[in-house]
C-alpha positions as CSV (number, residue, x, y, z in Angstrom):
1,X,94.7,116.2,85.8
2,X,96.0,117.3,89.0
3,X,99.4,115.2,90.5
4,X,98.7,117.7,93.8
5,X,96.6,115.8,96.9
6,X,92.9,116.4,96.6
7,X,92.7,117.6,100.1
8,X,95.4,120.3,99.8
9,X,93.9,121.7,96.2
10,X,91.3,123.3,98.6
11,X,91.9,127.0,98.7
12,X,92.8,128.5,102.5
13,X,93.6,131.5,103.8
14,X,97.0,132.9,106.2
15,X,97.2,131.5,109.4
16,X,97.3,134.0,112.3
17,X,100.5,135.2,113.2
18,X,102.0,134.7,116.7
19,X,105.8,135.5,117.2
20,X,107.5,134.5,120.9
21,X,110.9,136.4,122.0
22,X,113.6,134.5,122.9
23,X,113.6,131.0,123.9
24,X,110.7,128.9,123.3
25,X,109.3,126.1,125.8
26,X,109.0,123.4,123.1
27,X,109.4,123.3,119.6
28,X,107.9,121.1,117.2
29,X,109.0,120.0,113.8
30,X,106.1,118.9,111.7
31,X,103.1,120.6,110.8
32,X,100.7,117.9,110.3
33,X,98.4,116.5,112.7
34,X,100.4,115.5,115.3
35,X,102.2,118.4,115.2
36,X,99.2,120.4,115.2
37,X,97.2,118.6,117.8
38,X,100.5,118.9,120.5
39,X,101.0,122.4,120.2
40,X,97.5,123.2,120.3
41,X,97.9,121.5,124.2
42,X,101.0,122.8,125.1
43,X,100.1,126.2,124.5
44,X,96.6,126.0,125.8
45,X,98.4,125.1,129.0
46,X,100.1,127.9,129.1
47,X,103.6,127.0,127.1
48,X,105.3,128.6,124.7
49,X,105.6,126.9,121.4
50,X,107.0,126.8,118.2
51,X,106.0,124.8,115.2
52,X,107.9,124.4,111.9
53,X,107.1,122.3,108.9
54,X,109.6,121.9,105.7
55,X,106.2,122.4,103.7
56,X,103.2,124.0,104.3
57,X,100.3,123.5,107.4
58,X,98.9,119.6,106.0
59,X,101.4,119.4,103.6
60,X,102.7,116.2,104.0
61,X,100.9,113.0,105.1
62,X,98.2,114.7,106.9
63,X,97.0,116.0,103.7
64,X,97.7,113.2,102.0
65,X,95.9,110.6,103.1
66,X,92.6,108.2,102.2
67,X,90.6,110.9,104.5
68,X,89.3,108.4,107.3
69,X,88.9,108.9,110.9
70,X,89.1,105.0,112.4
71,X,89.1,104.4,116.4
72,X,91.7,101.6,117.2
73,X,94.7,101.2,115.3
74,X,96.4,99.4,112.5
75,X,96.5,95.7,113.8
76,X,92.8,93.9,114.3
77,X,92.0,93.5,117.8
78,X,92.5,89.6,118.3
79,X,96.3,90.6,116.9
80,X,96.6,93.4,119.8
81,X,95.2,90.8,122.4
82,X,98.4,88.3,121.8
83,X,100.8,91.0,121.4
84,X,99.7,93.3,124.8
85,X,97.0,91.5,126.1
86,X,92.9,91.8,126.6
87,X,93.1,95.1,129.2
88,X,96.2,97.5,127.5
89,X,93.7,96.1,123.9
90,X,90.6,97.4,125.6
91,X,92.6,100.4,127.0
92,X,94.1,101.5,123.2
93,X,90.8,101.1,121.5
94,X,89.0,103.6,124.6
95,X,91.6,106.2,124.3
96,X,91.1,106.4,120.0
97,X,87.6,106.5,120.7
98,X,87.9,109.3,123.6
99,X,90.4,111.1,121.1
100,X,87.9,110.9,118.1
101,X,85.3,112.3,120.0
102,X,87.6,115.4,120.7
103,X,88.6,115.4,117.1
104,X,85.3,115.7,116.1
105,X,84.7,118.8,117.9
106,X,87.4,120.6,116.8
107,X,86.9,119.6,112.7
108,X,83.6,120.9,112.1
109,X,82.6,120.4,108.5
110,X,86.0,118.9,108.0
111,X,84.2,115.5,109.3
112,X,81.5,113.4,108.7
113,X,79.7,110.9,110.7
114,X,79.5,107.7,108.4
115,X,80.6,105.1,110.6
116,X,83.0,102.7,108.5
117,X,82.7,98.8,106.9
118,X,85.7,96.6,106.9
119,X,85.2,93.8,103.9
120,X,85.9,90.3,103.6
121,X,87.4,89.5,100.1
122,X,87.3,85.8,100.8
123,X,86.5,83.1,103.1
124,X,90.0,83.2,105.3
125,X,89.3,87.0,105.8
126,X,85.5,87.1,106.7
127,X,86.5,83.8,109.6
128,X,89.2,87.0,110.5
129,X,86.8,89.2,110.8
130,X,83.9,87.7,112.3
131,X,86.6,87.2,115.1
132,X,87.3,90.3,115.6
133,X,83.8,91.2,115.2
134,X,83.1,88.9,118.3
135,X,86.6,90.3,120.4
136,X,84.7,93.9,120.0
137,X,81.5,92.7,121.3
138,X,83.0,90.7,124.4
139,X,85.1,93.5,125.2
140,X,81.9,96.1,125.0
141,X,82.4,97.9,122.1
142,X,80.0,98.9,119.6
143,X,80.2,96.7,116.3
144,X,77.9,95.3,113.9
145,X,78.4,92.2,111.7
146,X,76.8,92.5,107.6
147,X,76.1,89.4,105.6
148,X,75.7,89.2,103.0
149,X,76.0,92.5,101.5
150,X,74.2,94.1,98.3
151,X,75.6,95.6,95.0
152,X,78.1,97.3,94.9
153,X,79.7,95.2,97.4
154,X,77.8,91.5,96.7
155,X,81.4,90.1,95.3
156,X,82.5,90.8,99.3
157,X,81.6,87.7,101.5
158,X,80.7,89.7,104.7
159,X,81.6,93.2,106.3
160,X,82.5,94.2,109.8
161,X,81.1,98.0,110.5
162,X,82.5,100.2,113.3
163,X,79.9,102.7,113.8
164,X,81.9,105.6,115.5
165,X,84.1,106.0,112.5
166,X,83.7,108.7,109.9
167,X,85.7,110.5,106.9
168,X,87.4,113.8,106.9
169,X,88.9,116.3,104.8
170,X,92.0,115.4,106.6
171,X,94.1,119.1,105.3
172,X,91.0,121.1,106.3
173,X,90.7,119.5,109.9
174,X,94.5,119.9,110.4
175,X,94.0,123.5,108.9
176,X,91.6,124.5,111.6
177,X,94.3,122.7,114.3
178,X,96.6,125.0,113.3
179,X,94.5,128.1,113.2
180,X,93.4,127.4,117.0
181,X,96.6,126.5,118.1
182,X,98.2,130.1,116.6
183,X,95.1,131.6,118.7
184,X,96.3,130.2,121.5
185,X,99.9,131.9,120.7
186,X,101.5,129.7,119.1
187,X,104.3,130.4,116.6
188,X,104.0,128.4,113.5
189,X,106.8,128.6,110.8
190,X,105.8,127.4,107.0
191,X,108.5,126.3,104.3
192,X,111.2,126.2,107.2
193,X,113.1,123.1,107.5
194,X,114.9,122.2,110.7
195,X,118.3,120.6,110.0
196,X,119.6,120.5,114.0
197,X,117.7,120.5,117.2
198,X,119.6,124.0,118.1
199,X,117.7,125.9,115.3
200,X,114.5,125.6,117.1
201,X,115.6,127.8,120.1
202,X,113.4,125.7,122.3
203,X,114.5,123.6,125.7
204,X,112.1,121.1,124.7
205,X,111.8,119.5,121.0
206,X,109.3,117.1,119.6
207,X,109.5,115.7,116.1
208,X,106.3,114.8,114.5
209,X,107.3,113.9,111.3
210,X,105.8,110.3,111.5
211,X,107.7,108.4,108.6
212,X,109.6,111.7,107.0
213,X,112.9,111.5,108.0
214,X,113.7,113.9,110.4
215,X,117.4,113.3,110.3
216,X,117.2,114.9,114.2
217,X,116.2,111.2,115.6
218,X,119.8,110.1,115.6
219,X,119.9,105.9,115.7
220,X,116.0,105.9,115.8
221,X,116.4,107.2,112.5
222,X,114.8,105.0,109.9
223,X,113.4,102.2,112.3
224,X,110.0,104.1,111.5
225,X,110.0,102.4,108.0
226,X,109.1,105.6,105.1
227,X,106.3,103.9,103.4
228,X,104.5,105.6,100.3
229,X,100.8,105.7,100.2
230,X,99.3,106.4,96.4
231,X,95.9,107.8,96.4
232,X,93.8,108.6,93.4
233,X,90.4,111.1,93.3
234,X,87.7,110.6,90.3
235,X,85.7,112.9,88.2
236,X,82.0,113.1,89.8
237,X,79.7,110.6,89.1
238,X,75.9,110.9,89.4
239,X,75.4,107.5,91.6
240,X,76.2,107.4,95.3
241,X,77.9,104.3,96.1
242,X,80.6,104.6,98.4
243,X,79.7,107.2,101.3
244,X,80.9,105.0,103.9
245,X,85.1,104.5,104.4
246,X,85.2,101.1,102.5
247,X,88.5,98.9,103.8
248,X,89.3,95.7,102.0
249,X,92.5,92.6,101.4
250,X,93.8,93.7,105.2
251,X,93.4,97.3,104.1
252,X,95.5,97.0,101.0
253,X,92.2,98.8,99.4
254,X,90.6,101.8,100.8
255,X,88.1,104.0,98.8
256,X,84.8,106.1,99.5
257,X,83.3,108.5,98.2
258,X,83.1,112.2,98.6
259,X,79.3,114.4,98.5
260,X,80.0,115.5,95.0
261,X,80.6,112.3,94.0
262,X,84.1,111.6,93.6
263,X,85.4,108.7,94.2
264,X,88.9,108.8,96.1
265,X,90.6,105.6,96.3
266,X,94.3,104.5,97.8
267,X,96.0,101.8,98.5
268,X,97.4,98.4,96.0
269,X,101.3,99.0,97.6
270,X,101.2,94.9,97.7
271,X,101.1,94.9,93.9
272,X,104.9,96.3,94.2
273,X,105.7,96.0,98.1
274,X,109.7,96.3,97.0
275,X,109.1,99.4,95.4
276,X,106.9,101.2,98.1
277,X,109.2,101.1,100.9
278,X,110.3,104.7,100.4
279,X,110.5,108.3,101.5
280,X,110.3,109.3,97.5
281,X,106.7,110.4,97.3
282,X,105.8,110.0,93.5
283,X,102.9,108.3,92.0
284,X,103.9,105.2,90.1
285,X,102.0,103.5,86.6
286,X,102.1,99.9,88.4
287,X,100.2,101.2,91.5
288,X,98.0,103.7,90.0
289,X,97.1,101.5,86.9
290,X,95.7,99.2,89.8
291,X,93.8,101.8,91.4
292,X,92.1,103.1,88.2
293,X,90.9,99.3,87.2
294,X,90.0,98.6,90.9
295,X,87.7,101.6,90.4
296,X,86.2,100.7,86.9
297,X,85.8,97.0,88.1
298,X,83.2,98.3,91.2
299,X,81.5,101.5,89.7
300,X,81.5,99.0,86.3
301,X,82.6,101.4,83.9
302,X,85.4,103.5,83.3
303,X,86.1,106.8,85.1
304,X,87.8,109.6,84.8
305,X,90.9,110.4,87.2
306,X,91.1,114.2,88.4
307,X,94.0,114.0,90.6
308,X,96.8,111.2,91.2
309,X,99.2,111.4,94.5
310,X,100.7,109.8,97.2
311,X,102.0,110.6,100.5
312,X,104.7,109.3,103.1
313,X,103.4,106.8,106.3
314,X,105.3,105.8,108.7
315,X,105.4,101.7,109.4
316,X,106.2,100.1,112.9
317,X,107.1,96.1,113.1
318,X,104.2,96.0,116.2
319,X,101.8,98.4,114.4
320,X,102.0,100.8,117.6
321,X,102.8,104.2,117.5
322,X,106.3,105.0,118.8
323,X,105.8,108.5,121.7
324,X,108.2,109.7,124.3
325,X,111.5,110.6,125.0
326,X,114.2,109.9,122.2
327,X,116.9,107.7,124.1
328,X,120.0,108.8,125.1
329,X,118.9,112.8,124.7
330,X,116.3,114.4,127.7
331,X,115.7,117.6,125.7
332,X,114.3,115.4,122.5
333,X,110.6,113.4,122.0
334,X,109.3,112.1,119.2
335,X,105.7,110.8,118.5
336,X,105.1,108.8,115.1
337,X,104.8,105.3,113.4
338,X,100.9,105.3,113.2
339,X,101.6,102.1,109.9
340,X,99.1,104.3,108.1
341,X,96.4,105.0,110.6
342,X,97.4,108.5,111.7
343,X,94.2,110.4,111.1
344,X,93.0,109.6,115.1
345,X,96.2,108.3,116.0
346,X,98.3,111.4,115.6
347,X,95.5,113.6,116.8
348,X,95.3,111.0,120.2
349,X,99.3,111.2,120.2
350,X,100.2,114.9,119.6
351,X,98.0,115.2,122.3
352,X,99.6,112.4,124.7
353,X,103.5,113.4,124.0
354,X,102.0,117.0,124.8
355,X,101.1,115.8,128.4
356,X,104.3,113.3,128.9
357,X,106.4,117.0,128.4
358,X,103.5,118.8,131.3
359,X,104.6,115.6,133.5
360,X,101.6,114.1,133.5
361,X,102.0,109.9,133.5
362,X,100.2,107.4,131.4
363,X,100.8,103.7,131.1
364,X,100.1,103.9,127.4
365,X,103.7,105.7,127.7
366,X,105.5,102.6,128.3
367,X,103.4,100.6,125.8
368,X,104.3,103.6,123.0
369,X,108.2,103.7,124.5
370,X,110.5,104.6,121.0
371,X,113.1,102.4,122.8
372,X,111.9,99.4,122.4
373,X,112.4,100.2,118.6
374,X,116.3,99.7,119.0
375,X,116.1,95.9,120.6
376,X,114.6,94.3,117.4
């Protein structure tokens, strides 16, 4: 059994190799999709960039992850709506949509089109649901409401399913990032940790980190909360039960399965929340015991686990991402806290810090502002 991530087992081959003299335009620390996705802009507007990840290309969350490309973010709608109202709501969900489409197009085979199905595990979360089911329709977006539901999922009441959604091979897509952003001349630096803004040699620095500390974020530092993710991936089996991205219990489960069968499931922090607000990224027995059973109790028999991991999220208190200028320092920006939806959401983000820094102006700016961070 493997304790490496799934994703990142797959075998790759070097990245091109782009070197800039002298002083860069904007560095970037952290190589994962929002990383990725920012330099990629930056340079294909004529920057010069430099990119440096402690790890490898993926190597953290971005290849750590459940695998799912979701529109919107990690709060339901109806939540959004009270907390920014119905037009910023409407605004959010068009922009992860926009950005998915643009994902898509750059991941290849690293995606597939599955749409995804959002369970009710009991009556409190299906009435939950079937309101935000109704919020998407009023606000013109494509949803469709399932009840009741056959075996496998019978034991769920009802399911909400978002058709534009779809599963990745999250390291791959962020991969093929990387590779296009290098193209583009873009100077990427593997296994180099960044311990002070000055070792970047760059006017401009963005840390993309999401909930790795950084330690470059100064009192922002920590108010993206380190959460662990734990992620399990099966043995194949012969049925096909799970293609679509399944989320259930507020997304405290997540599972589907991949074309050869495997099942990879994550999730089950809530079964020891005091233990999985962390930056230490091991697997623990309490978590993945209730992974494994979870996984017996719906394929109805035992099965075997081929690799165990988990990964490092970053949670906000408002569930919005945090992107723009790091207060009290001009040169520094920062674009994270996706409270484990960063698949889309960094993509959409790397993308939008990328055009804050060409001056271009976006309300969604003052929404994502990392100061408000320091007032609560």
């Amino acid at each position: 059994m493997s304790t490496v991530s799934y994703w990142l087992e797959e075998p790759t081959t070097p990245l091109p190799s782009a070197r800039i003299d002298g002083t860069a335009d904007v560095a970037i620390v952290g190589g994962g999709i929002t990383g990725c996705s920012c330099a990629l802009a930056l340079a294909e507007a004529g920057l010069r960039v430099r990119l440096f990840d402690a790890r490898e290309i993926a190597g953290g969350a971005s290849g750590r992850n459940g695998g799912f490309a979701l529109r919107g973010g990690a709060a339901a709608y109806p939540v959004l709506i009270d907390s920014i109202g119905a037009d910023a709501t409407a605004e959010l969900w068009r922009w992860t949509e926009t950005e998915l489409e643009r994902l898509v197009a750059l991941a290849g085979d690293a995606f597939r089109p599955t749409g995804s199905l959002r369970l009710a595990v009991d009556e409190e979360e299906r009435n939950e649901l079937r309101e935000e089911y109704e919020a998407l329709r009023d606000a013109g977006f494509a949803a469709e409401w399932r009840e009741p539901l056959a075996e496998p999922l019978a034991r769920y009441p009802a399911a909400l399913f978002h058709p534009s959604d779809g599963v990745l091979q999250p390291a791959r897509l962020v991969r093929r990032v990387a590779e296009r952003a290098a193209n583009a001349g873009v100077e990427i630096h593997e296994h180099a940790r960044v311990s002070s803004v000055d070792e970047t040699g760059a006017d401009t620095v963005v840390i993309a980190t999401d909930g790795y500390p950084s330690g470059l974020l100064g009192e922002l530092e920590g108010l993206i909360v380190p959460t662990r993710g734990q992620v399990i991936a099966t043995g194949p089996i012969e049925e096909m039960l799970f293609e679509i991205p399944h989320y259930g219990r507020h997304g405290f489960d997540y599972w589907h399965q991949r074309p050869d069968g495997r099942i990879v499931a994550g999730g089950f922090r809530d079964v020891s929340l005091d233990t999985e607000f962390t930056d230490v990224e091991i697997t623990t027995p309490v978590v993945q015991g209730a992974l494994e059973r979870f996984v017996e109790e719906h394929v109805g028999r035992p099965v075997r686990v081929d690799y165990r991991w988990a990964g490092i999220f970053g949670m906000v208190f408002d569930f919005l991402p945090v992107i723009g200028r790091v207060p009290g320092d001009d040169r520094l920006w920062m674009a994270g806290g996706y409270s484990g939806h960063g698949n889309v959401l960094g993509f959409a983000s790397g993308r939008l810090v990328a055009r804050a820094i060409l001056g271009e102006s976006d309300p969604k700016l003052e929404l994502f502002e990392p100061s408000r961070l320091l007032v609560h």
